[in-house]
C-alpha positions as CSV (number, residue, x, y, z in Angstrom):
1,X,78.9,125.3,67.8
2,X,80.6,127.7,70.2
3,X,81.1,127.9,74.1
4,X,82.0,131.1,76.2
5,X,83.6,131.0,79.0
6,X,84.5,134.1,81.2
7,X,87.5,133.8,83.0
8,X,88.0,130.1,83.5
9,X,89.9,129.4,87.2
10,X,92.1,126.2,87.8
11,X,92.2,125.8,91.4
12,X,94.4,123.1,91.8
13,X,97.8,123.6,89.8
14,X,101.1,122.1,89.8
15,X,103.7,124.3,87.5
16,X,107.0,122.9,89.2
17,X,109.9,125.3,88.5
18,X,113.0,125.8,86.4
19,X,113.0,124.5,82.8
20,X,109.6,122.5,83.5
21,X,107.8,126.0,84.5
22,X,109.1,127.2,81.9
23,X,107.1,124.6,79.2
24,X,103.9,124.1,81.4
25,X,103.7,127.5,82.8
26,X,102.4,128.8,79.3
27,X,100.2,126.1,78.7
28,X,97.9,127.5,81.6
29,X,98.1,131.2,81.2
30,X,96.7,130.4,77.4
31,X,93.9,129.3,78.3
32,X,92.9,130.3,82.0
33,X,92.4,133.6,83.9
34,X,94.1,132.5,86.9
35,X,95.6,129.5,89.0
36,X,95.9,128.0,92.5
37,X,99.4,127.6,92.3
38,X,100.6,124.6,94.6
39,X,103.6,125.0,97.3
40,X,105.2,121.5,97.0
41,X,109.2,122.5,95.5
42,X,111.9,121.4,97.2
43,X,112.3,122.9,99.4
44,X,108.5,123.9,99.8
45,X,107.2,127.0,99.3
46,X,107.2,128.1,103.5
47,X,108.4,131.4,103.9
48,X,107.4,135.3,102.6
49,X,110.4,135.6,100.5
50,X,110.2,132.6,98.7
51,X,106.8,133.0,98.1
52,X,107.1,136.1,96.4
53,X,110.3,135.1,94.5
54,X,108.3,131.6,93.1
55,X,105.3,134.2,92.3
56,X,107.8,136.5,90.2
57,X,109.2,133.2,88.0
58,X,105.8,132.4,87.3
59,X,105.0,135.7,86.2
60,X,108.3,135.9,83.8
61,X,107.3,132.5,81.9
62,X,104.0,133.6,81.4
63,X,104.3,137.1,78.9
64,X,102.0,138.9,78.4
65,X,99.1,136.4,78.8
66,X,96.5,137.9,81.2
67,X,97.1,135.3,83.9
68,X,97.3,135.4,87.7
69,X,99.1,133.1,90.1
70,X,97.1,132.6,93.0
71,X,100.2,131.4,95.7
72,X,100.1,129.5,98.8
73,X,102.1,128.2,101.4
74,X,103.2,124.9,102.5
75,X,101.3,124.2,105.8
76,X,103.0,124.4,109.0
77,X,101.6,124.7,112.8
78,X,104.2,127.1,113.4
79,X,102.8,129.8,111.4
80,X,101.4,132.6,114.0
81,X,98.8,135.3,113.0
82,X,101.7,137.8,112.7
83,X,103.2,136.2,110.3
84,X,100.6,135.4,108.2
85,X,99.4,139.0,108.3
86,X,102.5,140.1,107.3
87,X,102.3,138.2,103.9
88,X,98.3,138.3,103.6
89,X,98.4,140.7,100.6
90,X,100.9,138.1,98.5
91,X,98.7,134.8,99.8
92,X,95.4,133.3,98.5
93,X,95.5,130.0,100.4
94,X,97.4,127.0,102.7
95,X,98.5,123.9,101.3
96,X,98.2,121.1,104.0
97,X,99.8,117.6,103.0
98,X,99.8,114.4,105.5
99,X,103.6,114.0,105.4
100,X,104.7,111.4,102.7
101,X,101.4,111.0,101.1
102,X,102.3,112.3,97.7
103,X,104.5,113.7,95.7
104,X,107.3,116.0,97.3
105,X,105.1,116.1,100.9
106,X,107.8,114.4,103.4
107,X,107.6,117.6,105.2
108,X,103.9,117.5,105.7
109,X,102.0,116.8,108.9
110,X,102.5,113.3,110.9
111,X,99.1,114.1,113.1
112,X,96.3,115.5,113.2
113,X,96.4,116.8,116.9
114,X,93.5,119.9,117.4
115,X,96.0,122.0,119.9
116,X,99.0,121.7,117.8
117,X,97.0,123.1,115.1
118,X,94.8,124.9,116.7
119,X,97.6,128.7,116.5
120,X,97.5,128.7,113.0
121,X,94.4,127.6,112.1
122,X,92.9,129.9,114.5
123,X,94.8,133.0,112.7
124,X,94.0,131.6,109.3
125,X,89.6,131.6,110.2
126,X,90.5,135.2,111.5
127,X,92.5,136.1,108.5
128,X,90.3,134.2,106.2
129,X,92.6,131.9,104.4
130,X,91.1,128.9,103.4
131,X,93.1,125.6,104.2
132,X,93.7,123.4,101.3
133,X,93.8,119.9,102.2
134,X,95.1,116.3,100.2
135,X,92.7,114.0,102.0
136,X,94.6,110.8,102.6
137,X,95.6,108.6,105.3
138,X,98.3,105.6,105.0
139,X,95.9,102.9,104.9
140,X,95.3,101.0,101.8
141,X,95.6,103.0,98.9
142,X,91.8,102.5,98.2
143,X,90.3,103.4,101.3
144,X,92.8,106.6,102.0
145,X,90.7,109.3,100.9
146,X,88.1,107.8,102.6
147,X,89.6,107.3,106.0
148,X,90.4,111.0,105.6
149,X,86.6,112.1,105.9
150,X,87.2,111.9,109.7
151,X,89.3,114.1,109.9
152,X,87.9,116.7,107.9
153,X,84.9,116.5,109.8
154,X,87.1,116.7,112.7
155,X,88.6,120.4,111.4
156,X,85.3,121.4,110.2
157,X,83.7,121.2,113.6
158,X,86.4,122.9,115.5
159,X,87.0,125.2,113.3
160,X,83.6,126.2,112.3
161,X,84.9,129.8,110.5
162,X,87.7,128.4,108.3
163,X,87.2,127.5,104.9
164,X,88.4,124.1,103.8
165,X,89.0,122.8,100.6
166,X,88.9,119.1,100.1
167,X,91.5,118.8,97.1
168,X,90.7,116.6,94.0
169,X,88.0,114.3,96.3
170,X,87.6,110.8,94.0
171,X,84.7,109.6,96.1
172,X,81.7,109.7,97.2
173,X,81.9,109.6,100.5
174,X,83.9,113.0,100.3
175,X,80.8,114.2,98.0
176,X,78.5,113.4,100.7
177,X,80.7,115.2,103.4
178,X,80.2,118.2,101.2
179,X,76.6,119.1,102.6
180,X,77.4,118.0,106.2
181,X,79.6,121.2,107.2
182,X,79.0,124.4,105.7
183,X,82.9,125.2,105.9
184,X,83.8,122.2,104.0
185,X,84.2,122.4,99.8
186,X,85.8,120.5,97.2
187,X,88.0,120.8,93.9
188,X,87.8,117.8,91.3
189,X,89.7,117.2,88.0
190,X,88.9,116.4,84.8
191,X,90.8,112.9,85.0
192,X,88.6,111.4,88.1
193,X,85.8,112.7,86.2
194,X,86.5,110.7,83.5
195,X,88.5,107.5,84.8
196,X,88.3,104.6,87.2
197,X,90.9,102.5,88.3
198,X,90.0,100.1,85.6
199,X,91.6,102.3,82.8
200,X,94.9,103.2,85.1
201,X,95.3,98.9,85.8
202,X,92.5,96.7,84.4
203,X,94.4,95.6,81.4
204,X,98.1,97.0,80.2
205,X,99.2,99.4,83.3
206,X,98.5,103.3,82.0
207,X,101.3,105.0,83.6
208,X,100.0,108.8,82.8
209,X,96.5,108.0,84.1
210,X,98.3,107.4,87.3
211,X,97.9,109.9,90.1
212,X,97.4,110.3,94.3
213,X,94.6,110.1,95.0
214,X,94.2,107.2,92.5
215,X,91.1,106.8,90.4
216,X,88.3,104.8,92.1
217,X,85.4,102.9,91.4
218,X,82.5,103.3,88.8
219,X,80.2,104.5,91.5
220,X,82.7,107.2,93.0
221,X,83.0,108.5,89.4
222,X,79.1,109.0,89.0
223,X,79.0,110.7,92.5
224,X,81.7,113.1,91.1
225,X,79.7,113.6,87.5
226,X,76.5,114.4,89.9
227,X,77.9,117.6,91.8
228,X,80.0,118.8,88.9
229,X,77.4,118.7,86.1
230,X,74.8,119.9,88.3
231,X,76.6,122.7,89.1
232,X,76.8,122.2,92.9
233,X,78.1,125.6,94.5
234,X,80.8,123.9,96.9
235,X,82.7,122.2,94.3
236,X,84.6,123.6,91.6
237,X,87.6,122.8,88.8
238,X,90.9,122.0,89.9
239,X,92.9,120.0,87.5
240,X,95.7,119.0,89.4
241,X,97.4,119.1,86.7
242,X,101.1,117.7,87.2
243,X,103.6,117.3,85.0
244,X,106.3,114.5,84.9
245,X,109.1,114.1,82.1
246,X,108.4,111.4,80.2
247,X,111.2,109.3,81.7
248,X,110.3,109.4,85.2
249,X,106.4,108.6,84.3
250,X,107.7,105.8,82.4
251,X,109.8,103.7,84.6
252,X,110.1,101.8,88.1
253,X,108.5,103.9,90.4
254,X,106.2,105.6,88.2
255,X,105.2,109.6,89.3
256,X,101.8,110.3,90.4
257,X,100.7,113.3,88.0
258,X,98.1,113.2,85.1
259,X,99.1,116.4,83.0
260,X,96.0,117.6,81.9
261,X,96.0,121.8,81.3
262,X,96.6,122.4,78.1
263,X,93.3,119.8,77.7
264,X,91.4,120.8,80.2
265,X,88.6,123.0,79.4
266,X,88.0,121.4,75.6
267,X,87.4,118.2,77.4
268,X,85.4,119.6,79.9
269,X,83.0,121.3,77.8
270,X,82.9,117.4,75.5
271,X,81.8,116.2,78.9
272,X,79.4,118.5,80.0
273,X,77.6,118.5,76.2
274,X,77.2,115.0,76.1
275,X,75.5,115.2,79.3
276,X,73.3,118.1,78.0
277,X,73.8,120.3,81.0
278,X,76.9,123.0,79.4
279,X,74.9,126.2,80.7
280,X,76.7,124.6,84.4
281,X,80.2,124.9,82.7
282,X,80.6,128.3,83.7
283,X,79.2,127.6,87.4
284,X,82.1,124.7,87.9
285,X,84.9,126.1,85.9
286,X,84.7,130.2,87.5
287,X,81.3,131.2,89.1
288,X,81.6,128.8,92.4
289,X,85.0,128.9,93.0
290,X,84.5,133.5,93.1
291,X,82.0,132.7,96.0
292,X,83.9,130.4,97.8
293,X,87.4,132.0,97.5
294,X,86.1,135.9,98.4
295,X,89.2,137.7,98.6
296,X,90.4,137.1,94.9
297,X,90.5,138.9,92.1
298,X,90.1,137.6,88.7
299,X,91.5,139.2,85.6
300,X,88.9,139.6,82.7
301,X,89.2,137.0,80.2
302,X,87.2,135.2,77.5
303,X,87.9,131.8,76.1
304,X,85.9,130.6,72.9
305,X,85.4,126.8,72.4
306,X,84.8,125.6,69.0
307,X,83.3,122.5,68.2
308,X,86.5,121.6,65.9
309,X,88.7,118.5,66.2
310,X,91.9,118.9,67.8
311,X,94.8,116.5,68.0
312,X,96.7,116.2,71.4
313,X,100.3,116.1,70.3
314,X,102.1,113.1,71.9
315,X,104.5,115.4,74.2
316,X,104.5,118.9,75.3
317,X,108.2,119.0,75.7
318,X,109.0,116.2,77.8
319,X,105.7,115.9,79.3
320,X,103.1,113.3,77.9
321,X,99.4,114.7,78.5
322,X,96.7,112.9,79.0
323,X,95.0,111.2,76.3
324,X,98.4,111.9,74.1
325,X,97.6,111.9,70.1
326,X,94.0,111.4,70.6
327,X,91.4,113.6,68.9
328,X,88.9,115.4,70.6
329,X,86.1,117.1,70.0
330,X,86.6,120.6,71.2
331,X,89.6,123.4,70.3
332,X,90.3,126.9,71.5
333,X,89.5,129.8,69.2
């Protein structure tokens, strides 16, 4: 058995930089068309020129594989419509993280205050740039994302022409804010598709099944399953894939980063045939995410799965992917 999939779209992506762009970075372009690429370096991605400079190293790891970095910027409330015009051409989307919430975000927003926002967001709905959004609050780490919905709802209603992405949602009250707004959509991974927080802690702790947000409950997982296997047209992959060496996943302090891409669509389409509904593969993993992002352009591509075990090796350099020397069902031609 064989799956197609045209021009496959990860809209959610961490590559880091230096020598870890230079191992993961490949591991993407393989396999997909094009990325989301996220802005949290240090220092974040913020301005035109290192935009476009962070774009061109991405570019130079990736060969000749037909593969497009979709960049965005680090949000701030300072960025006028000038500005933003003036770098339009290089910029897909807006990253927004509440300040310290996850990794490398200390920079990120302390409020959510409508008129401090109101200059850039504003330019962004005119521009159309969607806003990308990690939906947590500070409260209790399982509640966080859900505490968030308010504010979403908050955006959505005063900003009725913007285009907001809630980032890798892990519950279900976030699925059920997804047909309350029109303006409001949603990526999800393959990981809180597949996990709760029972495998990351309910018996020896799994440090490379943790992430931010963290998996949730068996119920949040099956409201996930729902939208994604049905095909629903506001959500669509991101794997939030993010890669950690080995050392700092396994230690005091553990990361937050499940590494996922060079897994991602062979477990996907696993997923999607055992719940005998693959013709929506194509809807979740390219087809939604064209409608919803309508200013990109995707380079042609064609990925063949083969129903053919594969072995995930137990590092990709220094990274550990998920489900590390396991076999799964699915390999790319």
């Amino acid at each position: 058995m064989t799956i197609t999939l045209n021009n496959p779209l990860d809209m959610h992506l961490h590559l880091r930089d230096e020598d870890m762009l230079k191992t993961v970075g490949p591991l993407s372009s393989e396999s997909f068309s094009a990325a989301i690429i996220m802005p949290n370096l240090v220092p974040p991605v913020a301005t035109k020129e290192a935009l476009i400079a962070y774009k061109e190293r991405i570019n130079s790891v990736c060969g000749s594989d037909t593969f497009t970095p979709y960049m965005t910027l680090f949000f701030k409330p300072t960025y006028t419509k000038e500005f933003l015009e003036s770098i339009r051409d290089e910029l897909t989307a807006i990253k927004l993280y509440p300040a310290g919430i996850t990794t490398n975000s200390e920079g990120g927003l302390s409020g959510f205050d409508v008129d401090e926002l109101r200059m850039t967001l504003d330019a962004m709905s005119e521009l159309e740039i969607p806003l990308c959004i990690h939906g947590e609050t500070n409260g209790f780490v399982m509640d966080r994302e859900a505490e968030f919905v308010s504010i979403y709802e908050m955006l959505a209603t005063n900003f009725p022409k913007l285009t907001i992405i809630m980032e890798h949602i892990t519950t279900k009250e976030s699925v059920a804010a997804l047909d309350k707004f029109e303006n409001l959509y949603a990526t999800i991974t393959l990981h809180h598709l597949l996990i709760t927080l029972d495998d990351v802690a309910g018996g020896m702790l799994q440090p490379h099944l943790f992430c931010k947000p963290i998996a949730k409950r068996p119920e949040d997982r099956e409201a996930l399953r729902k939208v994604a296997l049905e095909g629903h047209p506001k959500v669509m992959f991101g794997s939030d894939s993010a890669p950690h060496p080995q050392h700092a996943k396994e230690a005091c302090g553990c990361a937050a980063g499940v590494f996922t891409a060079p897994i991602a669509l062979q477990v996907l389409a696993e997923l999607f045939e055992e719940h005998s509904t693959v013709e929506k593969l194509q809807d979740f993993i390219s087809n939604n995410a064209q409608k919803i992002y309508k200013n990109i352009e995707v380079p042609n591509k064609v990925i063949t799965l083969e129903k053919k075990p594969f072995t995930i090796p137990a590092k990709y350099g220094e990274v550990v992917p998920m489900f590390a020397g396991e076999v799964i069902a699915y390999s790319i031609v």
